[in-house]
C-alpha positions in Angstrom: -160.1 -50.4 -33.9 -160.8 -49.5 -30.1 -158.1 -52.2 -29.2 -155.4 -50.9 -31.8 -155.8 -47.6 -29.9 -155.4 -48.9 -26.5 -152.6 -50.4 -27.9 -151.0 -47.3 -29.0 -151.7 -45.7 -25.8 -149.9 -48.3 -24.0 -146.9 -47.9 -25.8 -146.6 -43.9 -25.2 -147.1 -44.8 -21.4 -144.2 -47.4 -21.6 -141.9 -44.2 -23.3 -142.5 -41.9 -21.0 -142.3 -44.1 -18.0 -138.6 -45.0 -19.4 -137.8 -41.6 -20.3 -138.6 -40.4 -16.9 -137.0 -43.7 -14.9 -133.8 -42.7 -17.1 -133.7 -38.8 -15.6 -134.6 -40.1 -12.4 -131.6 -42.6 -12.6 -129.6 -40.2 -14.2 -130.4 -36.9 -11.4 -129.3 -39.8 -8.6 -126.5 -40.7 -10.2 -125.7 -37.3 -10.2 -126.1 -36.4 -6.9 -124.3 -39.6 -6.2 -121.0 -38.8 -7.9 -121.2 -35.3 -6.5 -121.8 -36.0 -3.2 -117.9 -37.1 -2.0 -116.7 -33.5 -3.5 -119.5 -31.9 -1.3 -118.6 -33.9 2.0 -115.1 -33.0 1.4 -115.6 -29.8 0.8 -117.4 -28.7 3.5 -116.2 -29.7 6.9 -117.9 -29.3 10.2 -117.2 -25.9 11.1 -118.5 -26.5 14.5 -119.6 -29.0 17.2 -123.2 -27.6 16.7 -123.0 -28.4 12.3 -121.5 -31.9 12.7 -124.8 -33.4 13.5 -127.0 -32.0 10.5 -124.4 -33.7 8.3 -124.4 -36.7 9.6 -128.3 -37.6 8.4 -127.0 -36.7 5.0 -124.6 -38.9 5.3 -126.0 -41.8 6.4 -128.4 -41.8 3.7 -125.7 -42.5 1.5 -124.2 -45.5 2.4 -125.7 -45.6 6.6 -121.8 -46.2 7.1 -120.2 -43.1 9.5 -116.9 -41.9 7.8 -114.2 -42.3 9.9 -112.8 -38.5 10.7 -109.2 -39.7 8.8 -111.4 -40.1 5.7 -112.1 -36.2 5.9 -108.8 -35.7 4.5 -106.5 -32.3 5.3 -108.5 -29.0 6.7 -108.3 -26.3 4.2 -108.9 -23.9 7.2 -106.3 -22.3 8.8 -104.7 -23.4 11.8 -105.6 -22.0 15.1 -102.8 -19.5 16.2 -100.3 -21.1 19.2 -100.6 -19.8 22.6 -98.4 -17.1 23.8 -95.4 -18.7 25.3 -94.7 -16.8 28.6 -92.7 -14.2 29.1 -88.9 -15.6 30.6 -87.7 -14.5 33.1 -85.1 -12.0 33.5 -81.7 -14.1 33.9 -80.5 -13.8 37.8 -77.1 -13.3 38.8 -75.3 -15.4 40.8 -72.8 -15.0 42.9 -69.5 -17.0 43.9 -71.0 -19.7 45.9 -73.7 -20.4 43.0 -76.8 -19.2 44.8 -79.1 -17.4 42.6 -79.9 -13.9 43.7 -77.2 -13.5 45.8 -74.8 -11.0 44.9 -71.0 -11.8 44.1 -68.9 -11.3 47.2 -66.3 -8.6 46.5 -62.3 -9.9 47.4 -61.2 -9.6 50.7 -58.0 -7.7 50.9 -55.1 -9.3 52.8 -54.5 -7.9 56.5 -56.0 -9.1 60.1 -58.9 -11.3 60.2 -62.1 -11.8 62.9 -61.4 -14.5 65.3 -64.1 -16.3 66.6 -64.1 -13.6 69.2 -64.9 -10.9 66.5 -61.5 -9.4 67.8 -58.7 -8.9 64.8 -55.6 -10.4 65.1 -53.2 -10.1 62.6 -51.8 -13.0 62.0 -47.6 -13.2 60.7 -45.2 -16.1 60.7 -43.3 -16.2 63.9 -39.8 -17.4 63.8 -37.8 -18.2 66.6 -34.1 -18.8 67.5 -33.2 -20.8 70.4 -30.0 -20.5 72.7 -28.7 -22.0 75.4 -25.4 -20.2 77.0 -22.7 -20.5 79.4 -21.4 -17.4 81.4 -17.7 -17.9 82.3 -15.8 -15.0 84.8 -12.6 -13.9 84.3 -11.5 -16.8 86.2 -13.2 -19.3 84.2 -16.2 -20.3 86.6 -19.6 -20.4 86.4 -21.8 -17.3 86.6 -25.6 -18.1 87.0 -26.9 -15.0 88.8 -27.7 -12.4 85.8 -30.9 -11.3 84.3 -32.3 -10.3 81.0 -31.3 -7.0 80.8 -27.3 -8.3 81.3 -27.0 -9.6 77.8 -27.2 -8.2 74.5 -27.7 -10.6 71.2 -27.1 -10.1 68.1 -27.1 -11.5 64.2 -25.2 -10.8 61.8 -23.7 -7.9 63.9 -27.1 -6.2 64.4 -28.9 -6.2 67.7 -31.9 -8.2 68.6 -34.7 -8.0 71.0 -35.1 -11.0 73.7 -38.4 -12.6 74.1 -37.6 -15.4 76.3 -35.0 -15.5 79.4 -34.7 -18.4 81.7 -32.9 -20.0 83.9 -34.3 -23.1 84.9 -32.9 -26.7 84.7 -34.7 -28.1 81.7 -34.4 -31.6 80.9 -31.7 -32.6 77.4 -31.8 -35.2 75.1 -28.6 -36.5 75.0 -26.1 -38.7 73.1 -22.9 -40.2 74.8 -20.7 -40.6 72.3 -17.9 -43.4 72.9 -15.2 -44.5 70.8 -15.3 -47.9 70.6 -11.5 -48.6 68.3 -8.9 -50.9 69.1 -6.9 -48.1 71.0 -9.3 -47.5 73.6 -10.0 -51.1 74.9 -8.1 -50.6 78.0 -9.6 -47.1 78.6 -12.8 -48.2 78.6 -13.1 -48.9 82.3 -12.3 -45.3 82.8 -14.9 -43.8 80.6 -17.4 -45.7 81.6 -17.0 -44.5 84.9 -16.7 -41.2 83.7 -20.3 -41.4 81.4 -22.0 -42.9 83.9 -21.1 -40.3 86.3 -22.3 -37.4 84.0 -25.8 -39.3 83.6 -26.2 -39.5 87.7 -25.4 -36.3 88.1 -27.7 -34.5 85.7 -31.6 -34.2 84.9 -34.1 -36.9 86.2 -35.9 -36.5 83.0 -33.2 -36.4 80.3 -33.3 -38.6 77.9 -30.2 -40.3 77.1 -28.9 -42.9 74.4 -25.1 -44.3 73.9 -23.4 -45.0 70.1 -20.2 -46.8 70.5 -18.2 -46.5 67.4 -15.4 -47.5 65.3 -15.3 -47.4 61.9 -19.1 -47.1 62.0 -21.4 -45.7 64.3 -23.8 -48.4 66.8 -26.9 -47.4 68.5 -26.0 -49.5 71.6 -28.9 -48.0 73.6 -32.2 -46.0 72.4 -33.4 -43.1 74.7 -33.5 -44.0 77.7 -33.2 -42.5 81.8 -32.2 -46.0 83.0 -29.0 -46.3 84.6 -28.5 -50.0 84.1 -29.6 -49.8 80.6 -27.1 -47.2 79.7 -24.6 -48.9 81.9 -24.9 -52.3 79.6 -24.5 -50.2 76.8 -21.7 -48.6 77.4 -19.9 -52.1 78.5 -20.7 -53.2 74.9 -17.3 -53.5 73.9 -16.2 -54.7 70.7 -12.5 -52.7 70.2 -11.6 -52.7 66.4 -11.4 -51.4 63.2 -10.6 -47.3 62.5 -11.9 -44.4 63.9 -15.1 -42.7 61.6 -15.5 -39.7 64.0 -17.4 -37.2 61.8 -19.5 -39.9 60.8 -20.7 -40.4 64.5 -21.2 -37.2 65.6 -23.2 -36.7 62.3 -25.7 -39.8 63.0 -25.8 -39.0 66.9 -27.3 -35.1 65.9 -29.6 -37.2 63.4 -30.7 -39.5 65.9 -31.6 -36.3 68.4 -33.9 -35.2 66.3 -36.3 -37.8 67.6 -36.8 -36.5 70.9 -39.4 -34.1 71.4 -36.9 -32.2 74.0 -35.5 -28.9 72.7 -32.3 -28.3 74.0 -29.8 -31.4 72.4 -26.7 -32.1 73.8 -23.5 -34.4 72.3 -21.0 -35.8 75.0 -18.2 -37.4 73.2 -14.7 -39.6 73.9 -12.1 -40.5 71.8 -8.6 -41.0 71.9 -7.6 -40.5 68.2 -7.8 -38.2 65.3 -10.5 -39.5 62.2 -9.6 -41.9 59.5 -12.9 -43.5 58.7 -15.2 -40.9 58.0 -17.1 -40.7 54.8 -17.8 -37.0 55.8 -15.1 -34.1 56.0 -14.4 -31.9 59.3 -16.2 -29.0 57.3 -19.4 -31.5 56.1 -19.8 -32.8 59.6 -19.4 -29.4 60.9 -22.2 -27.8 58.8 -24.4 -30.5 59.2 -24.5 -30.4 62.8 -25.5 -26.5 62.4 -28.1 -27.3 60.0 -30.3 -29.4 62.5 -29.9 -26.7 65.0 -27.6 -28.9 66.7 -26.6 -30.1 70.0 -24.3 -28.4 72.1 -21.1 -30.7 72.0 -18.6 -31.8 75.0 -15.9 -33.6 73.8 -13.1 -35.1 75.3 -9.8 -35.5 73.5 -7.5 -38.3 75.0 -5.1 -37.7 72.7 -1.3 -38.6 72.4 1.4 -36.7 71.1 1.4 -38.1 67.6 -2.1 -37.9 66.9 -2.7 -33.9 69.0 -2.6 -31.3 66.1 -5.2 -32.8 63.4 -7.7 -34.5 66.2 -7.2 -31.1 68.3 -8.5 -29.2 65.7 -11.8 -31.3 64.8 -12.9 -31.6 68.6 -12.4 -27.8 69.1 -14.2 -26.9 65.9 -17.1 -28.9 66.9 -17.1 -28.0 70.3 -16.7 -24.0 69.2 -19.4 -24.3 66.9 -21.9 -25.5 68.9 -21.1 -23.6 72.4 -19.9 -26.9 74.0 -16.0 -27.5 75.1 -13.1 -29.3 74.4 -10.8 -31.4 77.0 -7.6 -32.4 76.7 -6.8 -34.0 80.4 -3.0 -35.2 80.3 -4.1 -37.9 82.1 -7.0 -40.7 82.4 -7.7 -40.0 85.8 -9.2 -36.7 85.3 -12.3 -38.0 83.3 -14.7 -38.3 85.5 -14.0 -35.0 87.2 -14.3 -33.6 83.5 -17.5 -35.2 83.2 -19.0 -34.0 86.6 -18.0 -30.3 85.5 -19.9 -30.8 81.9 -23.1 -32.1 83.9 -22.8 -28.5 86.0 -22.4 -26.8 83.0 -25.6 -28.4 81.2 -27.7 -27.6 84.3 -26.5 -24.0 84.9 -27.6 -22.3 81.4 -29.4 -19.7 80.6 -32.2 -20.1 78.0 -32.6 -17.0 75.8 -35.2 -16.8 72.1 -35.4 -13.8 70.0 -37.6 -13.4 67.4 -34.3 -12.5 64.4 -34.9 -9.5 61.9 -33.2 -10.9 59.3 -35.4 -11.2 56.1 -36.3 -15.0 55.7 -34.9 -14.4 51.8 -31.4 -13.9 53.1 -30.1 -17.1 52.5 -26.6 -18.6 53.9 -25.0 -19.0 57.4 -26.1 -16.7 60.0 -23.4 -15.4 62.7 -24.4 -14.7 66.3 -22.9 -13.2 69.5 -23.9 -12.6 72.9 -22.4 -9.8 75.2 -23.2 -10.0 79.1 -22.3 -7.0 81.3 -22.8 -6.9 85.0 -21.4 -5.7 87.8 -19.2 -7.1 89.9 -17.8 -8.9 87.3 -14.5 -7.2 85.3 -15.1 -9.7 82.0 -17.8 -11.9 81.3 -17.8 -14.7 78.7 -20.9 -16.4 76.9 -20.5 -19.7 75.2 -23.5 -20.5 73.0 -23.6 -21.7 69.6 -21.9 -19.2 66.9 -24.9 -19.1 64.3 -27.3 -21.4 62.1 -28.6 -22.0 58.4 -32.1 -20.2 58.2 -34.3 -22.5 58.0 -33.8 -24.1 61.3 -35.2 -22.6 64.4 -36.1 -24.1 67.1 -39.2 -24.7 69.3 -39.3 -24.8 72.9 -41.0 -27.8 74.5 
């Protein structure tokens, strides 16, 4: 009987043993399974908390949960840093500096030199002539001064700036016609050209077109006798007579000489019949380079006076130059000698004109000279120009 109830005892013991191992296993896995929602649940909240979780933990699993694992914070987010205040926008000025204020328009008028004196600065144009004075007995008068002559354009007077009379060096074109008539004339004219080039400036510079029906550049500028001299013995008489068109290139070619006063010495022995260019074309082209003075020299016969007349004296009247008609060839060179004196003997008078700029079309001009003891002077200069085309004195 004692060993039935030892029995029995055992058997209670065994129950309660398994009853309690069952709460036991049940209150861990309790705290198991709620264990995740705690660690999510409560984050560190601060460097000094992070440790005392850790213990709890690792007694878990002794594994340490990677911070990822944590999952999103259910805390708010920290609030941003104040961004700074910006800056007041600067102004800047014309030349892109910042800070600098905006330069204020100058108005037109003088301006500082380098000096810090104002000069007012305006464009200066200036006309250019070169004049004859002729007595009542047709000779030379080279004695007067500045206050003797009285310009004007377009019939109103003018003031004179500049007043010379000094021998300045010319760029010149001799002018030959070179057609079938003038072969045994040559000789003659030659003489007669070579005679004007000896007898004027040292420094002129000179070139020679012969010309038919076309005009040749026999010689470029030069102050060689001999050179000029094989020029003008290039003789090749033929063909017609293109007048205008020569004395057209001749004023073009002048252009290229850096001397300002420009002078045409020309001989021929008929009228034109070549020319591309009218009398009236040729004419106003000449003007419009604020062109040469031209001498010509008309060795003209009876048949052929009235039209060639006409265009040598138009030229030569346009320009302030002259126009021979010697009855014979002998007189030439004497001519030629007397144009030579005449080149050497002007005066040299610039104004500054007063006509607007905007006044377009062909300008007229006239000089008066007055002196005494002379009953009637005469100035021969050119009889206007085509604004545009003033000249400068070099």
């Amino acid at each position: 009987m004692s060993m039935r109830n030892l029995g029995t005892t055992l058997r209670r013991s065994s129950l309660s043993v398994r009853v309690a191992t069952g709460i036991v296993v049940i209150l861990l896995a309790a705290q198991v399974f709620m264990w995740p929602a705690d660690a999510q649940g409560t984050p560190a909240q601060d460097s000094q908390s992070a440790p005392a979780a850790a213990p709890s933990a690792q007694s878990g699993n002794n594994q340490q949960v990677p911070p990822a694992a944590l999952g999103p914070s259910t805390n708010p987010p920290p609030p941003h840093p104040a961004a700074p205040p910006e800056p007041a926008p600067q102004k800047t000025g014309t030349s892109g500096v910042p800070g600098q204020p905006t330069p204020q328009r100058q108005p037109q008028g003088p301006a500082a030199n380098e000096n810090g004196i104002y000069v007012y600065y305006a464009e200066a144009r200036e006309v250019f002539l070169h004049a004859t004075v002729i007595d009542e007995r047709n000779r030379l008068v080279t004695t007067l001064n500045k206050p003797d002559f009285t310009i004007y354009e377009n019939d109103q007077p003018q003031t004179i700036r500049l007043f010379k009379r000094e021998d300045f060096p010319v760029a010149m074109g001799i002018i030959i016609d070179n057609s079938g008539s003038m072969r045994e004339k040559r000789d003659e004219v030659n003489k007669a050209a070579l005679n004007l080039v000896r007898s004027s400036n040292k420094d002129d510079q000179i070139f020679v077109v012969n010309f038919s029906d076309e005009p040749i550049l026999d010689q470029d500028f030069t102050a060689d006798i001999k050179k000029l001299q094989v020029a003008l013995e290039h003789v090749e008489a033929r063909g017609g007579t293109a007048l205008y068109d020569a004395i057209v290139a001749a004023s073009d070619y002048l252009v290229k000489s850096p001397l300002q006063r420009k002078v045409l010495f020309l001989v021929t022995d008929g009228e034109d019949d070549a020319s591309q260019q009218s009398l009236e074309e040729a004419v106003h082209r000449v003007q419009q380079e604020n062109g040469p003075v031209i001498y010509a020299i008309g060795l003209l016969g009876d048949e052929k006076t009235r039209k060639a007349k006409r265009a040598l004296e138009t030229f030569a009247l346009r320009t302030g130059g002259i126009a021979f008609f010697p009855p014979t060839l002998n007189e030439v060179d004497e001519i030629s000698s007397s144009v030579a004196h005449d080149i050497r003997n002007q005066y040299t008078i610039s104004y500054t004109p007063t006509t607007p700029k905007s006044v377009g079309g062909y300008r007229t001009i006239r000089v008066d000279a007055h002196a005494r003891p002379y009953k009637k002077l005469t100035v021969r200069t050119r009889s206007g120009y085509y604004p545009g085309q003033e000249g400068t004195m070099k």
